[in-house]
C-alpha positions as CSV (number, residue, x, y, z in Angstrom):
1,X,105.9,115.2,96.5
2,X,109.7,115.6,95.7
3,X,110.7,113.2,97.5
4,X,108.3,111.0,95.5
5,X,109.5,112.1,92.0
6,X,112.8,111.1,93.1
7,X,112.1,107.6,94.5
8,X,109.7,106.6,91.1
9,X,113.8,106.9,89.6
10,X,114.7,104.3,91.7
11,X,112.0,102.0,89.9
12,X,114.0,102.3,86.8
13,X,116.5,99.8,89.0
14,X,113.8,97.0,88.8
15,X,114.4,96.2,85.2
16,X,117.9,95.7,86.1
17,X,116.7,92.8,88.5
18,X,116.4,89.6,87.9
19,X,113.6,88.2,89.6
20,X,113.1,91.5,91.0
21,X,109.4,90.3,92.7
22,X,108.2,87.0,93.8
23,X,104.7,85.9,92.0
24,X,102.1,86.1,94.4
25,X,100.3,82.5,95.4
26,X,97.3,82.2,93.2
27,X,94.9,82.0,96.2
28,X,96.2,85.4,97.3
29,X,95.4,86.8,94.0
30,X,91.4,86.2,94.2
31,X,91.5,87.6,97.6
32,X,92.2,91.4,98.7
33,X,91.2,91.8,102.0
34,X,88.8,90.4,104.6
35,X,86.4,93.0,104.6
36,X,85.7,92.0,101.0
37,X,86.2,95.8,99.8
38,X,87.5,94.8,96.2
39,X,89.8,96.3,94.0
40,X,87.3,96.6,90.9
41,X,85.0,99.2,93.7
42,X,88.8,100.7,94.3
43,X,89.6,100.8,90.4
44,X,85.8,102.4,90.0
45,X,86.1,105.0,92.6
46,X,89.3,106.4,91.2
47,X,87.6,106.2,87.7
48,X,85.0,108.7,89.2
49,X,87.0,110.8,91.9
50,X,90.3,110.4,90.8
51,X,92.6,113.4,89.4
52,X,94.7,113.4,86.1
53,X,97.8,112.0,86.0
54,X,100.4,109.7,84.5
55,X,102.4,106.7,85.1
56,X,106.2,107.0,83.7
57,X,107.7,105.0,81.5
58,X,110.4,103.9,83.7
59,X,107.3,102.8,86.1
60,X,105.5,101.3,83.6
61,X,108.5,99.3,82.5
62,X,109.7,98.1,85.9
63,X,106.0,96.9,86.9
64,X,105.9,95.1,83.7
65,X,102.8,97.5,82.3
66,X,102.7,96.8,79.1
67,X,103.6,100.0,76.5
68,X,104.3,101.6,73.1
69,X,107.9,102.2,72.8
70,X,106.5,105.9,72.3
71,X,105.2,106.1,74.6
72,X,106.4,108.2,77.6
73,X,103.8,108.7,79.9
74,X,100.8,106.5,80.6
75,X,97.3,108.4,81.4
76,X,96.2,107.3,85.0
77,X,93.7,108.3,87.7
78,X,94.7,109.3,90.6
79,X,94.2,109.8,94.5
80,X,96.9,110.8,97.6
81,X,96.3,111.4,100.7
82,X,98.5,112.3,103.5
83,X,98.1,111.0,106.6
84,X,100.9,113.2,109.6
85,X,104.2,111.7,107.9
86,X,103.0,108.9,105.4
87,X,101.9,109.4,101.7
88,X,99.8,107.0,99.9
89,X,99.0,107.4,96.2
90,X,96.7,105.2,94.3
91,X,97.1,104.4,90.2
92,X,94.8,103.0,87.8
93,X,95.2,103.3,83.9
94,X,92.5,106.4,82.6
95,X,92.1,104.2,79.6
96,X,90.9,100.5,79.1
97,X,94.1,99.7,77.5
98,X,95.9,98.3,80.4
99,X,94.6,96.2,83.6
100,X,97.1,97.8,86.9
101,X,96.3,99.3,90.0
102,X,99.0,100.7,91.8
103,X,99.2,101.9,95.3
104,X,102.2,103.5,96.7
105,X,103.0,104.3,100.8
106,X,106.1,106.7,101.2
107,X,106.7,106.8,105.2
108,X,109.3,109.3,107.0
109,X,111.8,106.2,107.7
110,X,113.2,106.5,104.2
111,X,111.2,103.7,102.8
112,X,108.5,103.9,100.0
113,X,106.5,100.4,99.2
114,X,105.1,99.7,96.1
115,X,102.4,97.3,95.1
116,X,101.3,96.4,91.6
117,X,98.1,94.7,91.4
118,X,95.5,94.0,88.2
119,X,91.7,94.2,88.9
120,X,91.6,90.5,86.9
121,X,94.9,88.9,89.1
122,X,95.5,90.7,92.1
123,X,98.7,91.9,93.6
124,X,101.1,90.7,91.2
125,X,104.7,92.3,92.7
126,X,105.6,94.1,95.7
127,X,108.6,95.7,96.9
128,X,110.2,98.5,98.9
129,X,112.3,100.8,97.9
130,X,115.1,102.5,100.6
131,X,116.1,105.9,98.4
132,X,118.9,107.1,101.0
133,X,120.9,103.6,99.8
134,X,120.4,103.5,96.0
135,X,117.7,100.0,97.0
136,X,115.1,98.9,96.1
137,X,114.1,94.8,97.2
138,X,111.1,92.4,96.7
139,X,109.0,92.0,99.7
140,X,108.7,88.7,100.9
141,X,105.6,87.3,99.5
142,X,103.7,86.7,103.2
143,X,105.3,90.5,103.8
144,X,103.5,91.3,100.5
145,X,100.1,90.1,100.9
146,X,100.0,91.4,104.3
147,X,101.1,94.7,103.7
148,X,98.7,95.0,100.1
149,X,95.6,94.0,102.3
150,X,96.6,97.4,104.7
151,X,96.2,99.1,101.5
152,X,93.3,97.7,100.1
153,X,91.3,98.5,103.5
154,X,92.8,102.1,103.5
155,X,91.3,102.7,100.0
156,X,88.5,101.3,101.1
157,X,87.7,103.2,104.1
158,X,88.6,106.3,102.1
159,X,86.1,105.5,99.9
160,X,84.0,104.9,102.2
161,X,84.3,108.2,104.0
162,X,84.2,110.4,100.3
C-alpha cells in the first residue's frame, strides 16, 4: 500500500501532459468485455461491498473527474485485492455526483496501470505509470482496450465469487 500512495503522486504528472491519453474508439466504449459482465453490475457491487475511501485531488484532476476547487478528497467505494505480487484496486464515486470507475493494477515490475472508465462511456484513458523513472505514458489505445477488458473480467469473476 506504500508503494501505492507514492505512485497516485506520479498522477499529478498527467496534468502536465499534453494529450496525456488517447480517446478510446467509440465502439470500444459500449463494449467492456466479451463475457458481457458490465461495468454498471461492477459500479453496483462496489456500491454494496465496497469500503470507504477517497479519490485525491491530484487523481481526480489528472483523470479529468470533475471537482470543487475545495475540494480535496473525493468520497469513493472501494475494493483491493491482492493476488501473490499484483495489487488491483477498484474506484467508483460514493456519491451520484460524478460518473468514473477506476481500476488500478500495481505489478512487482515497477509498473502500475491505470484505467479511467464512466459507467455511461466506457474506458475513457489509460496509461501506465513506471515510479522508479519519474514516468508515466498513455497506453496505446489497442494496448488499452485489451488490457481494461482483463480488468473488467477480474472484477467480474470477483464478484462473482463474493
Amino acid at each position: 500500500m506504500r508503494r501505492f500512495g507514492l505512485t497516485l503522486a506520479f498522477l499529478g504528472l498527467l496534468a502536465a501532459l499534453p494529450g496525456h491519453a488517447a480517446p478510446m474508439a467509440p465502439a470500444f466504449q459500449q463494449y467492456t468485455s466479451a463475457e458481457s459482465v458490465s461495468l454498471r453490475g461492477i459500479a453496483g457491487w462496489l456500491r454494496e461491498s465496497g469500503r470507504d475511501g477517497f479519490v485525491g485531488a491530484d487523481v481526480a484532476d489528472a483523470m479529468g473527474i470533475p471537482r470543487q476547487v475545495t475540494e480535496e478528497v473525493l468520497e469513493a467505494r472501494q475494493r483491493g485485492f491482492r493476488n501473490e505480487d499484483v495489487l488491483r484496486i477498484a474506484q467508483i464515486s460514493a456519491d451520484d455526483k460524478r460518473d468514473f470507475l477506476l481500476f488500478m493494477v500495481q505489478r512487482p515490475d515497477d509498473q502500475v496501470y491505470f484505467y479511467f472508465s464512466t459507467l455511461r462511456e466506457g474506458l475513457k484513458k489509460a496509461f501506465v505509470s513506471i515510479p522508479s523513472r519519474n514516468l508515466v505514458m498513455p497506453l496505446d489505445p489497442l494496448e488499452a482496450e485489451s488490457r481494461f477488458r482483463q480488468e473488467v473480467r477480474y472484477w467480474g469473476e470477483r464478484m462473482e465469487s463474493r
